[in-house]
Rosetta silent file (secondary structure, phi, psi, omega in degrees, C-alpha in Angstrom):
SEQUENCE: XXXXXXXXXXXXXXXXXXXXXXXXXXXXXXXXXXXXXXXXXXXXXXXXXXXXXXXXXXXXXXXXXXXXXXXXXXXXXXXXXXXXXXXXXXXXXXXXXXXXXXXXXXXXXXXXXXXXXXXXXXXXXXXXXXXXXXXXXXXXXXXXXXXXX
SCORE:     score description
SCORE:     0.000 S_00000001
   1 L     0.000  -31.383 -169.392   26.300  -20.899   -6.665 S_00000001
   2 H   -77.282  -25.973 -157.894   24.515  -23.156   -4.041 S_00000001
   3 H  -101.222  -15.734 -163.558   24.685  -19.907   -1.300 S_00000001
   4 H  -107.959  -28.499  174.380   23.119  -17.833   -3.881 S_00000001
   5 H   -65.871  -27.138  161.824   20.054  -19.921   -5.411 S_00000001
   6 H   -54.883  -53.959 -163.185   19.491  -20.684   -1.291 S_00000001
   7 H   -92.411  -30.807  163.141   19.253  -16.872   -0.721 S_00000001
   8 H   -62.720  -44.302  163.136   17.293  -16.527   -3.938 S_00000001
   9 H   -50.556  -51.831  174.895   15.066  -19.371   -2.805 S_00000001
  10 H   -65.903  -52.881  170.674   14.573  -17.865    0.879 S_00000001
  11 H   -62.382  -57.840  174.019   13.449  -14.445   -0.630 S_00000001
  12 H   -49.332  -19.432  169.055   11.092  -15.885   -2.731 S_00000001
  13 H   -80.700  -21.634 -170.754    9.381  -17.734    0.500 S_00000001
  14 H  -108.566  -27.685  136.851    9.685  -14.297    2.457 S_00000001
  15 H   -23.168  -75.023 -147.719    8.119  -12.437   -0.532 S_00000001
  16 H   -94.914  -19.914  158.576    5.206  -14.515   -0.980 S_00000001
  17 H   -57.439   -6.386  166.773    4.366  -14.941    2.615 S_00000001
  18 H   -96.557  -29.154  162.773    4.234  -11.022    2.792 S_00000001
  19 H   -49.304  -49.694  162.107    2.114  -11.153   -0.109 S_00000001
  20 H   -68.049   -3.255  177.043   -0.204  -13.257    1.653 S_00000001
  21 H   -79.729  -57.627  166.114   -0.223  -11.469    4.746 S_00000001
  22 H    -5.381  -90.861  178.911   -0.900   -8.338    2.554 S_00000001
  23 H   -28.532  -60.178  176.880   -3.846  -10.006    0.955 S_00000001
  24 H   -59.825  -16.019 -175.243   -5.353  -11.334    4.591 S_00000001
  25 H  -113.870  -17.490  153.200   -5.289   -7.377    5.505 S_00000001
  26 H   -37.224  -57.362  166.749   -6.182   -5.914    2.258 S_00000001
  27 H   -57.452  -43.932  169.394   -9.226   -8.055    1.895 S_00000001
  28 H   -63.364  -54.804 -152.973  -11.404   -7.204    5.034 S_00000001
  29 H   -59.595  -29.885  173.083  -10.235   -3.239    4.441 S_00000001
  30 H   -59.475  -81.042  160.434  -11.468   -3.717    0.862 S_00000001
  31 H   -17.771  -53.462 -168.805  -15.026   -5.080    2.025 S_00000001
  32 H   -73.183  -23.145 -143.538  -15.537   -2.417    4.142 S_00000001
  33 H   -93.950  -32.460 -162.276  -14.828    0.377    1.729 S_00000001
  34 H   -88.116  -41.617  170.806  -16.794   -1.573   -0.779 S_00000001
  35 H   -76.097  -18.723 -171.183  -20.284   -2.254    1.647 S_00000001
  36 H  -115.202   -8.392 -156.447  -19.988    1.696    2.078 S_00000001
  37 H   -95.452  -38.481  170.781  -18.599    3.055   -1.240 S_00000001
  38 H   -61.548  -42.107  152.455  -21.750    1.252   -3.130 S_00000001
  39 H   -39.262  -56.561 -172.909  -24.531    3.194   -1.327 S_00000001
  40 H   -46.997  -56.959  173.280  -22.654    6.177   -1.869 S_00000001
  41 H   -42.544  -56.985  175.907  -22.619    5.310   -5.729 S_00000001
  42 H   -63.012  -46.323 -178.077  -26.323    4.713   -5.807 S_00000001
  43 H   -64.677  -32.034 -177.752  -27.374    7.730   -4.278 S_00000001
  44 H   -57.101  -23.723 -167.552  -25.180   10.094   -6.134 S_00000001
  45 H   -85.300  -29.663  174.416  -26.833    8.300   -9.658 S_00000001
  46 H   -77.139  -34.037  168.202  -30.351    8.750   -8.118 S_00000001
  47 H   -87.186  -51.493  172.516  -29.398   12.130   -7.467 S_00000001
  48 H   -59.912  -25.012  166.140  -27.994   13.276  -10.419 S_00000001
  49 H   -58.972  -79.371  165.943  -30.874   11.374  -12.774 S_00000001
  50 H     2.457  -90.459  173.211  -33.071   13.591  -10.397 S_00000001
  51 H   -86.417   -7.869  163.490  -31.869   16.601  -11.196 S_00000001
  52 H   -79.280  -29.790  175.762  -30.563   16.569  -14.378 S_00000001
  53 H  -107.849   21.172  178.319  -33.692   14.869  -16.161 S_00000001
  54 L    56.814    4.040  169.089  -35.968   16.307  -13.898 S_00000001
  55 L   -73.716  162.960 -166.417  -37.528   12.739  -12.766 S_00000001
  56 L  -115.766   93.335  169.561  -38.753   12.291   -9.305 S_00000001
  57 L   -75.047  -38.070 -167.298  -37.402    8.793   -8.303 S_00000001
  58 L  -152.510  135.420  166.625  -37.214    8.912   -4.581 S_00000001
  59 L   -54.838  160.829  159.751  -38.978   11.217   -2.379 S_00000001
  60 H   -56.132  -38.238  171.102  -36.853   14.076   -1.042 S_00000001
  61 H   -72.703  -58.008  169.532  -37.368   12.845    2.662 S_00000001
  62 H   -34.896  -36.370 -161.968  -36.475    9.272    1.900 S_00000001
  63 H   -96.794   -7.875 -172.544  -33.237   10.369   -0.025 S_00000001
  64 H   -90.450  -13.033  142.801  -32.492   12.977    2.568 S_00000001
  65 H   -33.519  -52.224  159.782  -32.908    9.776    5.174 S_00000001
  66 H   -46.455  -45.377 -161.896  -30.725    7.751    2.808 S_00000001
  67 H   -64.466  -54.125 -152.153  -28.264   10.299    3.139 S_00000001
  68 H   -67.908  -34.471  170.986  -27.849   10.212    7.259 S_00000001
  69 H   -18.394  -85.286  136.646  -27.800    6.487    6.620 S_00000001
  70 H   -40.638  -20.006  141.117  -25.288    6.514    4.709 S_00000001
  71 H   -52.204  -44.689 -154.893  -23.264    9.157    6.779 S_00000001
  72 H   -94.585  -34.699  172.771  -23.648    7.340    9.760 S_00000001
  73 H   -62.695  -26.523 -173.623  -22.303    4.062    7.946 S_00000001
  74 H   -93.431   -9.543  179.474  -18.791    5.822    6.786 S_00000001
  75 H   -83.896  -59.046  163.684  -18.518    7.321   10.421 S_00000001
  76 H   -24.161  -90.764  166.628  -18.919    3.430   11.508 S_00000001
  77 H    25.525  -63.126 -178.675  -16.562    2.383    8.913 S_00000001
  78 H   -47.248  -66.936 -142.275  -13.093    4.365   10.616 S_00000001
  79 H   -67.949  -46.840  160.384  -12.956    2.547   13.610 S_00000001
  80 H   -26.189  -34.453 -143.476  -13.995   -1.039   11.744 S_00000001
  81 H  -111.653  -40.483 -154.857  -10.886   -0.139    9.282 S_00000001
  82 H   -94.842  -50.584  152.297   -8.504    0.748   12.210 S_00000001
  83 H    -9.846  -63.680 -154.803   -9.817   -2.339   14.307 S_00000001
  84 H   -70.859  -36.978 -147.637   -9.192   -5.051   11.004 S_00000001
  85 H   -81.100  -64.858  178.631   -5.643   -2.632   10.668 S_00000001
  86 H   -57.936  -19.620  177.067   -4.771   -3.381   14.700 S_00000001
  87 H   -84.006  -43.316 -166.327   -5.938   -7.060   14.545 S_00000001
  88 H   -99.829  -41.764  172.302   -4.052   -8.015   11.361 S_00000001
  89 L  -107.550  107.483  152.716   -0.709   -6.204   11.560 S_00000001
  90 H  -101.516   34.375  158.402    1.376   -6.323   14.279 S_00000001
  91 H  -105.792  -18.492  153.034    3.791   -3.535   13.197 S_00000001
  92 H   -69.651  -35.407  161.095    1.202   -1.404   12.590 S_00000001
  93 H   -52.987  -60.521 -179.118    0.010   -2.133   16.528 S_00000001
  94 H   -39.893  -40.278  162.323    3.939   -1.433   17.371 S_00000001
  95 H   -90.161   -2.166  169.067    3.866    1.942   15.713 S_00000001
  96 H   -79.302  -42.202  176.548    0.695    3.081   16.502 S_00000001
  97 H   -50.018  -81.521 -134.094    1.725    2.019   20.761 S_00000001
  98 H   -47.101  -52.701 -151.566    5.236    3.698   20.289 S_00000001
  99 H   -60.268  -22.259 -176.306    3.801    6.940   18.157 S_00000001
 100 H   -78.852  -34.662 -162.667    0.648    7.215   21.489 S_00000001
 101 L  -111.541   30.677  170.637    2.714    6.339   24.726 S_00000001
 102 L    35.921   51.524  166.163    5.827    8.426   22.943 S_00000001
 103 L   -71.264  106.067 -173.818    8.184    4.920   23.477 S_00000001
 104 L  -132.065  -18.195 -153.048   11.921    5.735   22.687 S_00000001
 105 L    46.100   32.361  178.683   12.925    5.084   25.410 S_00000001
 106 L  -102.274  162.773 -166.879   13.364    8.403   26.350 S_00000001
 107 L   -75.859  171.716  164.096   11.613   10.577   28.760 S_00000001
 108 L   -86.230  177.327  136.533    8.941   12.641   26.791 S_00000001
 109 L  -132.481  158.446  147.416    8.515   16.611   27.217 S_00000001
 110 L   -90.518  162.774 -174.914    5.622   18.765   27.123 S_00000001
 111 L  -134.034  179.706 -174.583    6.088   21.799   25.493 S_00000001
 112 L   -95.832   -9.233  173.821    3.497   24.537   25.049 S_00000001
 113 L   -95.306    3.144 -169.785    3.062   23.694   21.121 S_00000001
 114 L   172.789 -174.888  125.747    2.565   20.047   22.335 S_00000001
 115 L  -108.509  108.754 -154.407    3.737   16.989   23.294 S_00000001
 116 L   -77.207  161.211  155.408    7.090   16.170   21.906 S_00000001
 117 L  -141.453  147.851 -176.966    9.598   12.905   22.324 S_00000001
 118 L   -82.020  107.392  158.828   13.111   13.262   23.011 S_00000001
 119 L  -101.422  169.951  166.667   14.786   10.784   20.530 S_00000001
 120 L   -74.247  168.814  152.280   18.194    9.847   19.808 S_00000001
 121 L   -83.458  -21.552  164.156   19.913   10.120   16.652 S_00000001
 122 L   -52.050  -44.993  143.320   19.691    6.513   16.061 S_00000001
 123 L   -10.445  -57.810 -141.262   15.494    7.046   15.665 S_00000001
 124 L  -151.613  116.418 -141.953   16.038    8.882   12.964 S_00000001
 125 L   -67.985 -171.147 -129.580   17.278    7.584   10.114 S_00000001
 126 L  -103.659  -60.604  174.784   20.270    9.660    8.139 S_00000001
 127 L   -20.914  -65.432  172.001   17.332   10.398    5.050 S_00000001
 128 L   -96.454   35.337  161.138   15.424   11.890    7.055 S_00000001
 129 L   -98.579  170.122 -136.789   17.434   14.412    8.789 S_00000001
 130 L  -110.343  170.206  153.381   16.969   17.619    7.901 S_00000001
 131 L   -28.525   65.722 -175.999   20.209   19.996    6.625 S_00000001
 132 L   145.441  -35.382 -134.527   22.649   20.680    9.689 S_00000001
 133 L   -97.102  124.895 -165.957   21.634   18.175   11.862 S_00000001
 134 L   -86.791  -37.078 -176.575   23.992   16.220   13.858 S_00000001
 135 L  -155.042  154.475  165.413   21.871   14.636   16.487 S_00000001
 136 H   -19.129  -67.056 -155.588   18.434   14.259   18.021 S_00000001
 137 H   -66.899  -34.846 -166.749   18.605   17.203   19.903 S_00000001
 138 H   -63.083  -22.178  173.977   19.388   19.213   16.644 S_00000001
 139 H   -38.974  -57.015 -156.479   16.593   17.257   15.111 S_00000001
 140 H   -82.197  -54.890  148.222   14.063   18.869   17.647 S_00000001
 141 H    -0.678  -75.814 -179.065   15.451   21.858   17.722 S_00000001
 142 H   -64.885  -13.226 -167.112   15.667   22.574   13.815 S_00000001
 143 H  -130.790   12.052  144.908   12.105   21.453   13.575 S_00000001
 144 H   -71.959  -32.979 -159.463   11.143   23.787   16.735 S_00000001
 145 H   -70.726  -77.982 -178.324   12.592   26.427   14.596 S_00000001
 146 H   -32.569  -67.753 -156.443   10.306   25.602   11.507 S_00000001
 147 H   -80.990   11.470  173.827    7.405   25.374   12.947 S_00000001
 148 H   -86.995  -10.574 -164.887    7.358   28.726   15.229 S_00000001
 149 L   -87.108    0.000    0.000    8.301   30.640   11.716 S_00000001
């Protein structure tokens, strides 16, 4: 009983410290979406009182000004989101490296639809192999086939 209240005990400490990591990356990512998603909200309400009740609230230049504002803030936004995301997690940095510099520890190839990586069958877990496939190479292979069809 003592091995199992111990293991219950340990998961509940490895739980709530992933909650709280959560929470530290959730919160900036929140912020941002929240400083850009409230402009957005006002102008759409100033534009639809506008045209549905025929009031003039805000000139047309001003709100078409507002708009590129507001454009140019959610085009900020990405990289700010992928920045707090690269800062905050490091298995999101680890899978973002492996998925860019194709780490597998296999050579890469190019191919003329791309660039591909040569994995093992160990990569890729049993779920997500597709119907036949025995190994990496059948992997690549079977999902050369799909996408040339």
């Amino acid at each position: 009983m003592n091995f199992i209240d111990d293991a219950f005990r340990a998961l509940a400490i490895i739980s709530k410290q992933l909650l709280i990591a959560s929470t530290m990356l959730l919160v900036p990512i929140v912020g941002v979406v929240v400083l850009i998603e409230l402009p957005i909200a006002a102008l759409t309400v100033i534009v639809v009182v506008q045209y549905t009740f025929r009031v003039k609230l805000i000139d047309p230049t001003a709100l078409a000004l507002f708009s590129v504002f507001i454009n140019l803030a959610i085009v900020l936004s990405y990289p700010v989101d992928f920045f707090v995301f690269c800062s905050m997690s490091r298995q999101f940095r680890a899978t973002f490296v492996a998925m860019i510099t194709c780490s597998s520890g296999q050579p890469s190839t190019n191919t003329s639809a791309g660039r591909t990586c040569a994995r093992d069958a160990a990569a890729v877990p049993d779920a997500l192999m597709p119907a036949g496939a025995t190994d990496g190479g059948d992997v690549m292979e079977l999902l050369q086939e799909t996408t040339t069809l």
